[in-house]
C-alpha positions as CSV (number, residue, x, y, z in Angstrom):
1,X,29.7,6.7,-33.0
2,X,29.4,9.8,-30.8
3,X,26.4,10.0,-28.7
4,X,23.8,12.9,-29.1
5,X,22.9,15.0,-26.4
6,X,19.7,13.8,-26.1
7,X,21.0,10.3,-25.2
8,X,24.4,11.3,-23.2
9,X,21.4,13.2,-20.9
10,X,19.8,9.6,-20.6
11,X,22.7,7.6,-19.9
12,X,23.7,10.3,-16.8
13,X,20.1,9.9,-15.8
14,X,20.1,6.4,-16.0
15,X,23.9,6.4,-14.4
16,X,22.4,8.8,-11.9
17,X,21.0,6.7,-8.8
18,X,24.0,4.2,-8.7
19,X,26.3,7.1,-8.3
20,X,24.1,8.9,-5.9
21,X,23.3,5.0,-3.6
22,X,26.5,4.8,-2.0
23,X,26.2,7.8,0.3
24,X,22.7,6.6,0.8
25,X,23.2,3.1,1.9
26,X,26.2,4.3,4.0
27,X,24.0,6.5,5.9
28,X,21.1,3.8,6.8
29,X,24.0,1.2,7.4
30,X,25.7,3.8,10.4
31,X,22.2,4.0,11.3
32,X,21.4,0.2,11.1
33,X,24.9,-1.6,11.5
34,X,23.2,-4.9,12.7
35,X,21.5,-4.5,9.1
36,X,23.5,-6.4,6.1
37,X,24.8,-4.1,4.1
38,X,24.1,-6.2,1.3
39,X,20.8,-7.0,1.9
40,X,20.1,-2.7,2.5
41,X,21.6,-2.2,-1.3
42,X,19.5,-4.8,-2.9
43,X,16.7,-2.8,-1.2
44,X,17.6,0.4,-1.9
45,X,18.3,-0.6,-6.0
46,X,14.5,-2.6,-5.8
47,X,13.2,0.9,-4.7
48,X,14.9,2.7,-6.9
49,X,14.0,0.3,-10.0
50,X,10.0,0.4,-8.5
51,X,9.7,4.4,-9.0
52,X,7.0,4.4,-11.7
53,X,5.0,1.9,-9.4
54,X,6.0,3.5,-6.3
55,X,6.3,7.0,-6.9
56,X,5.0,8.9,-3.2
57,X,7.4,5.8,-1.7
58,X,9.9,7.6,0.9
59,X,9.9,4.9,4.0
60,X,11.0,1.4,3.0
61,X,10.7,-1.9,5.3
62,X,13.3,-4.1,4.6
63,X,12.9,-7.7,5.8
64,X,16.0,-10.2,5.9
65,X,14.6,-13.7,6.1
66,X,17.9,-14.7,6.0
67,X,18.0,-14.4,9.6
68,X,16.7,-16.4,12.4
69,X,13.1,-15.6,13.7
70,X,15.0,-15.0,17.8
71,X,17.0,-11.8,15.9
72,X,15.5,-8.6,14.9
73,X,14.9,-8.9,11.2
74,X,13.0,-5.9,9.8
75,X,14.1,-2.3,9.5
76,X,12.1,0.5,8.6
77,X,13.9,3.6,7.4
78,X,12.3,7.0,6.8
79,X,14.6,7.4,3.3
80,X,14.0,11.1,3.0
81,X,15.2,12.4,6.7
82,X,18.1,9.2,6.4
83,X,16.7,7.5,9.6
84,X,16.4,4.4,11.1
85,X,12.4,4.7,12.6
86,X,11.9,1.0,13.6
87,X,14.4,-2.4,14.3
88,X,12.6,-5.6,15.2
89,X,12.0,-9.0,15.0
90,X,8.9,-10.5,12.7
91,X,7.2,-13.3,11.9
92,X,7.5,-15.9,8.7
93,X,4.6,-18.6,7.7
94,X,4.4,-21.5,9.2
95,X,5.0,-23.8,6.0
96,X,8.3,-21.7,5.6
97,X,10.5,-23.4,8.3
98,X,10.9,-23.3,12.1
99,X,13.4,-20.5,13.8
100,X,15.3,-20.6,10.1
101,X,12.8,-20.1,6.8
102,X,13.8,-21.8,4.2
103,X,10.8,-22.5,1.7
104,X,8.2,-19.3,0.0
105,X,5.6,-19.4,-1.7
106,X,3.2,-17.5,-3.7
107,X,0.5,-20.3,-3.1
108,X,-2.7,-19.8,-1.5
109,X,-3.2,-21.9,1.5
110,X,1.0,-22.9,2.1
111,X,0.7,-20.8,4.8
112,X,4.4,-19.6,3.6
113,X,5.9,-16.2,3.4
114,X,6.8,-14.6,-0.3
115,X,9.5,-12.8,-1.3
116,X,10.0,-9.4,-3.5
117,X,8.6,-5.7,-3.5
118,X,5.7,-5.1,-2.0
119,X,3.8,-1.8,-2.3
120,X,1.5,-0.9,1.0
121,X,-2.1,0.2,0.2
122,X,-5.1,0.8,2.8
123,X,-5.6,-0.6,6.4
124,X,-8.5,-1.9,8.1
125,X,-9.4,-4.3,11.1
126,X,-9.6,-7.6,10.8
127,X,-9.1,-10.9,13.0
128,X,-5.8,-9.4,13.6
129,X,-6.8,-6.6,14.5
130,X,-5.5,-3.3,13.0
131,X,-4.1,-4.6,9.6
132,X,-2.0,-3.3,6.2
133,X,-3.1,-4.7,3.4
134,X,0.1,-5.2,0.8
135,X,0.2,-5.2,-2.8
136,X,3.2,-7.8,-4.2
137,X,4.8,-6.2,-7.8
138,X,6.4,-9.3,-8.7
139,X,4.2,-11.9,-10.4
140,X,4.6,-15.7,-9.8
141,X,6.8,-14.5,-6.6
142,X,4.2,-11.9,-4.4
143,X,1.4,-10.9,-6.8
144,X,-1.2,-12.9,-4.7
145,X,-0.2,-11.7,-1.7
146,X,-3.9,-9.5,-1.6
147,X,-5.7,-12.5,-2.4
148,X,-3.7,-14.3,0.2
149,X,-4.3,-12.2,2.9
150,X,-1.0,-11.6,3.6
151,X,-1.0,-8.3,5.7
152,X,1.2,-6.5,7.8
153,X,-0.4,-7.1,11.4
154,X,0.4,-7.3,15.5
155,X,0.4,-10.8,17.1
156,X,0.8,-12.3,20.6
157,X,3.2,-14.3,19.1
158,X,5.6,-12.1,18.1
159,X,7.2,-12.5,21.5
160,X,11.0,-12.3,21.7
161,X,11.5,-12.9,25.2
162,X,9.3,-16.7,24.6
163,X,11.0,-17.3,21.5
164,X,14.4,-17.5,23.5
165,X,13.2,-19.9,25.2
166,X,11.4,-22.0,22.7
167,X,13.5,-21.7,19.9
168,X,12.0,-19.5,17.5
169,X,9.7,-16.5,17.1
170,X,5.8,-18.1,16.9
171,X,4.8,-18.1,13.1
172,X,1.9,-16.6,11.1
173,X,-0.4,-18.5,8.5
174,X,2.4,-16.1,5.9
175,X,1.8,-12.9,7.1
176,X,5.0,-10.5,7.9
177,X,3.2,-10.0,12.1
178,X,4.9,-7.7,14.4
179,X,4.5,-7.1,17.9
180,X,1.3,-6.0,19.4
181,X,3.1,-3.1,21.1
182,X,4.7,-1.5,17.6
183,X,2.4,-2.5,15.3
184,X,-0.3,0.5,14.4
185,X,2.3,2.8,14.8
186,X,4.4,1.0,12.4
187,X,1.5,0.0,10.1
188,X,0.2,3.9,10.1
189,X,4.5,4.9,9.2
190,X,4.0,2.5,6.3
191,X,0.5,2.7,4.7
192,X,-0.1,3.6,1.6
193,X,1.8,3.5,-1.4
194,X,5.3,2.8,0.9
195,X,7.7,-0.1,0.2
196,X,8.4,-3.6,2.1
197,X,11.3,-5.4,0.8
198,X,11.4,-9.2,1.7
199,X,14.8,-11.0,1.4
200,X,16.3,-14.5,1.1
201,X,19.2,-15.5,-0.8
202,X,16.6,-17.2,-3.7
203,X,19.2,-17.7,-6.5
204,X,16.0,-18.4,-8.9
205,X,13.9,-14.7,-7.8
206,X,17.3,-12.7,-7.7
207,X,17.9,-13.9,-11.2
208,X,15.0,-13.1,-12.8
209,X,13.5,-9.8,-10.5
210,X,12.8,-7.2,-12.6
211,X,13.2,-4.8,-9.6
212,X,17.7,-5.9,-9.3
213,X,19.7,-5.5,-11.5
214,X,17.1,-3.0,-14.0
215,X,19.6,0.3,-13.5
216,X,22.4,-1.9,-14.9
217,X,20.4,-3.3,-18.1
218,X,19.1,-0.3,-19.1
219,X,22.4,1.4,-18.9
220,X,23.5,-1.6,-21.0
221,X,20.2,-1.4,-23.5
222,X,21.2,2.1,-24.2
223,X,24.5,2.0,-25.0
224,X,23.9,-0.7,-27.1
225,X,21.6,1.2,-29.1
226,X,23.7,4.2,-29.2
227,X,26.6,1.8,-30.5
228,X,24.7,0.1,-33.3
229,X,22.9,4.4,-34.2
C-alpha cells in the first residue's frame, strides 16, 4: 500500500539524522583522527537517539575505555561549531582493571566505572574539589551513577607523565577524573544538560541500549505499520 503523506514526512524525518551523520562524523574524525571512528558514530547515533532527554545538548564527551589508561581517551567536541575543544587521558575505577578496564558496574561501592549516556547537570565542590555531577539515562547500566557519586572531577593522579612509568594512569573510586590543570575549564564546557558518552565493546549493553540502534528500529516500526495500513 502507498504511504500517506503524513507518514512518507515521518519516515524522511526519521531517515533524516542517518543521512545527515556522515558529514558529521567525518568532520570530528579530521579533527580527532587518533579518535575511532567507530567509537565517534556510536556516540554521535546515542546523542542523536537521547534528543528528547537531551534537548540544549550541543558538546558531547566521548570516552573510549577501550583504550589503555597511558593514551588519551576522552574527546570533547563542541558539535555545533564541528570542533575538537579537548583530547586527554582519564581515569577508570579501581575495581575495573589496571592500565586496561575490563569489568563496569552500576554497583554502589565496586568502585568500578559504568558505561552508556550520561546527561551533565550542576557542579559544586566537593573532596575533589570543583566537581560535575552526571546523570546516567540508561537503567541497570549508569542510572546510579548520582547516587554513586560518580562525577566528573581533577585529580593528582591523572598524571601521564607517572603513568609511563608505572604502567597505567592512577585510578578513581569510578569517577571519569581528569587532570587538575583541565578540569574546571572542561567541567564549566560540559555542565549542564551536555552529553558524556562512555564506551567499551560490552556485547550485552550494545545489544540492548535503547540509545544504538533506536533510528534504525523506528525506521523499521514504521514501515511496518505503513505495510500492514
Amino acid at each position: 500500500m502507498a504511504l500517506t503523506r503524513d507518514l512518507a514526512w515521518a519516515l524522511l524525518a526519521l531517515a533524516g539524522p542517518a543521512l545527515a551523520e556522515p558529514a558529521l562524523l567525518g568532520e570530528l574524525q579530521a579533527q580527532a583522527p587518533a579518535a575511532d571512528p567507530k567509537v565517534l558514530a556510536l556516540a554521535l547515533e546515542a546523542r542523536e537517539c537521547a534528543a528528547d532527554s537531551a534537548p540544549s545538548a550541543s558538546r558531547l564527551a566521548v570516552i573510549d575505555y577501550s583504550r589503555p589508561s597511558t593514551e588519551p581517551r576522552l574527546w570533547v567536541f563542541d558539535l555545533e561549531r564541528r570542533k575538537l575543544l579537548y583530547a586527554e587521558h582519564v581515569a577508570h575505577g579501581r575495581g575495573s582493571g589496571e592500565n586496561l578496564p575490563t569489568t563496569f558496574s552500576n554497583r554502589n561501592g565496586s568502585h568500578q566505572s559504568s558505561l552508556g549516556l550520561f546527561v551533565t547537570a550542576e557542579t559544586y565542590h566537593g573532596g575533589n574539589g570543583y566537581s560535575l555531577r552526571m546523570d546516567g539515562l540508561e537503567p541497570g547500566v549508569n542510572d546510579a551513577a548520582r547516587e554513586r557519586l560518580i562525577v566528573m572531577h581533577g585529580a593528582p593522579y591523572v598524571d601521564p607523565l607517572t603513568a609511563a612509568l608505572q604502567g597505567r594512569l592512577g585510578r578513581s573510586f569510578g569517577c571519569p577524573a581528569v587532570r587538575p590543570e583541565v578540569a574546571r575549564e572542561m567541567i564549566d564546557t560540559l555542565k549542564q544538560g551536555q552529553l558524556v558518552f562512555a564506551y567499551y565493546p560490552d556485547e550485552d549493553w550494545l545489544g540492548s541500549s535503547r540509545f544504538i540502534g533506536c533510528r534504525q528500529g523506528a525506521l523499521a516500526r514504521a514501515r511496518a505499520g505503513a505495510s500492514q495500513g
